[in-house]
Backbone as CSV, one residue per row, in Angstrom:
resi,resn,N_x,N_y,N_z,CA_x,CA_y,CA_z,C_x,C_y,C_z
1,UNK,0.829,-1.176,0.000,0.000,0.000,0.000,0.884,1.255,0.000
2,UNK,0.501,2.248,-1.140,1.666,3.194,-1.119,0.802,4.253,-0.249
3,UNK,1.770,5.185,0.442,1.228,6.865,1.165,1.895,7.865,1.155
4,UNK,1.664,8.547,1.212,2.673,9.942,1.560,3.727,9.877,2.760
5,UNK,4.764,10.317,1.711,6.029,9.894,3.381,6.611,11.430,3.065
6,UNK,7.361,11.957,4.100,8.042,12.844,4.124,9.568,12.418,3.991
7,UNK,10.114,13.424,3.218,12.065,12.828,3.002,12.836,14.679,3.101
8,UNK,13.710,14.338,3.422,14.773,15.102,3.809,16.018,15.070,2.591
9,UNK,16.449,15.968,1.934,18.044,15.183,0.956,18.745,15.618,1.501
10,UNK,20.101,15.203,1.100,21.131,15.847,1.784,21.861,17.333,1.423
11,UNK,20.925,17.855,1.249,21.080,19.152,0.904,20.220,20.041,1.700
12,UNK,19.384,19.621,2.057,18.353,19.362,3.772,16.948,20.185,2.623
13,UNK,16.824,19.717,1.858,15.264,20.150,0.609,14.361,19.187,1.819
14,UNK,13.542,19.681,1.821,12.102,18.341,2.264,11.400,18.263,1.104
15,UNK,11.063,16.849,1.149,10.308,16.733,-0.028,8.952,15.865,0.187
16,UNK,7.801,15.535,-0.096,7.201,14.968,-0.072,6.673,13.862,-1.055
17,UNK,6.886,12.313,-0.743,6.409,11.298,-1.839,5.383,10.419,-2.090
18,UNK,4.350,9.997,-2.383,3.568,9.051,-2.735,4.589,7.577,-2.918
19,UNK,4.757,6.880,-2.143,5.880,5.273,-2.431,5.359,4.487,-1.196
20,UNK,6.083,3.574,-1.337,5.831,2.675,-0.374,6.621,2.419,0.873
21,UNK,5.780,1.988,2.052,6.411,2.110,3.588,7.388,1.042,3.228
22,UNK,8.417,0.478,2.575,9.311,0.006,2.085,10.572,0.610,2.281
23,UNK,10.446,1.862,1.245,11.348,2.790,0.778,11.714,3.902,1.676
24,UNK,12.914,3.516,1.947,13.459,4.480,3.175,13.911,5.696,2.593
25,UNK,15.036,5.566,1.453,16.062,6.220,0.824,15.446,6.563,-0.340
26,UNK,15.103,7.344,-1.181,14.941,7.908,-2.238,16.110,8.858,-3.041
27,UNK,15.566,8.962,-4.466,16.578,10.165,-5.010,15.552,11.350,-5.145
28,UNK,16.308,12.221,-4.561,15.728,14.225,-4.493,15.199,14.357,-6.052
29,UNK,14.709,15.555,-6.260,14.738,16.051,-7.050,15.938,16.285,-8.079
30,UNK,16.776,16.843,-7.114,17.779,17.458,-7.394,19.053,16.831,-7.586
31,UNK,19.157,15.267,-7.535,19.622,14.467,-7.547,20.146,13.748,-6.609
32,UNK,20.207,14.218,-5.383,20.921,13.642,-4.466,19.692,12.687,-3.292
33,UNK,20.552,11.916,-2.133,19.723,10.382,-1.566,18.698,11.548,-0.598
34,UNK,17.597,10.860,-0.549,16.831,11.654,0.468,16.475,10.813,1.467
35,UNK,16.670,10.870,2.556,16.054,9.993,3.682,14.692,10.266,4.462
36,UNK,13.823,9.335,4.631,12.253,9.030,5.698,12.717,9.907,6.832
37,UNK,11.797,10.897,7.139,11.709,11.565,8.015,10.669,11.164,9.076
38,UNK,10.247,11.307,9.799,8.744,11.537,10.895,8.182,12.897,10.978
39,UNK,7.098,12.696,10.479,6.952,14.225,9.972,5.613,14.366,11.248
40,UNK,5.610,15.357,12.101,4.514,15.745,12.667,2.767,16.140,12.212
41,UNK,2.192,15.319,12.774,0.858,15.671,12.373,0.028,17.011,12.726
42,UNK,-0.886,16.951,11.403,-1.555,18.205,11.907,-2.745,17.655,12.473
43,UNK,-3.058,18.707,13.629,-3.901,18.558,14.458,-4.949,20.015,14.995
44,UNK,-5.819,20.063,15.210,-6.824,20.788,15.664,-7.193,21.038,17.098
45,UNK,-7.009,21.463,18.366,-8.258,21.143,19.505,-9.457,21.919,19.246
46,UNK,-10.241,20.877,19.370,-12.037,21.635,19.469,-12.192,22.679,20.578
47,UNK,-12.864,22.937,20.801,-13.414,23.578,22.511,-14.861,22.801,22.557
48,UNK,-15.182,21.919,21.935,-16.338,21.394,22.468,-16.229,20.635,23.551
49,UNK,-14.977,19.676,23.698,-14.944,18.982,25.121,-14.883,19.610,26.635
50,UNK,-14.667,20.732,26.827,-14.989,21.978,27.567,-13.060,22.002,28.275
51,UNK,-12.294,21.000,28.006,-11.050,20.517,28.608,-10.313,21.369,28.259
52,UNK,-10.134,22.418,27.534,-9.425,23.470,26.688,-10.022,24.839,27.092
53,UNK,-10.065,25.627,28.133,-11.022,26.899,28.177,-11.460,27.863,27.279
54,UNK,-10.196,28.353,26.537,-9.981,29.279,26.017,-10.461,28.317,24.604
55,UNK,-10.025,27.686,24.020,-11.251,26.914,23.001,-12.672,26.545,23.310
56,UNK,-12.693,26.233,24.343,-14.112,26.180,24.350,-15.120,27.157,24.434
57,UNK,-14.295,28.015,25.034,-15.392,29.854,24.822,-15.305,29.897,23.112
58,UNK,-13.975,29.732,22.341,-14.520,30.075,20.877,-15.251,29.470,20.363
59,UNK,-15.932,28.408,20.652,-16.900,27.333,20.424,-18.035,27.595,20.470
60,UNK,-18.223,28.047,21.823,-19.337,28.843,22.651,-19.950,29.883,21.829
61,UNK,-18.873,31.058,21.427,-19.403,32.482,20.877,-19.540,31.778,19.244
62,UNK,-18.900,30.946,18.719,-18.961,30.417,17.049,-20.639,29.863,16.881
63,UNK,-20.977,28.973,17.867,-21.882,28.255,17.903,-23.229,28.456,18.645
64,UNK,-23.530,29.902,19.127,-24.571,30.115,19.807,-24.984,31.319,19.064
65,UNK,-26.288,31.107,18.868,-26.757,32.430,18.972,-27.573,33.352,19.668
C-alpha cells in the first residue's frame, strides 16, 4: 500500500512522496539520496470537550446564537 512519506536530501530540501512504507532512501529532485523523516501531524483542539477553556469559549461564541 503506497502513502505519503516525508524525506529530507542531503542538501536538507524536504520533499514529499507518494511510495511505499518500504522505501526508506529515495533520489531528491535534485539528484541527491533523500532519507524518511517523521513528519509531525496536523492537528486541531475543538473547545467542544470543555477541557481546553480558552477553546471552548470560541466554540461557545462560534456556535450560539
Amino acid at each position: 500500500m503506497k502513502r505519503i512519506y516525508e524525506f529530507v536530501c542531503e542538501s536538507g530540501q524536504r520533499i514529499e512522496r507518494f511510495t511505499s512504507y518500504e522505501d526508506k532512501i529515495i533520489q531528491c529532485n535534485c539528484g541527491k539520496l533523500a532519507s524518511r523523516v517523521i513528519s509531525a501531524p496536523a492537528s486541531k483542539l475543538e473547545g467542544w470537550s470543555g477541557h481546553f477553556p480558552t477553546a471552548h469559549a470560541q466554540f461557545e461564541k462560534r456556535h450560539t446564537d
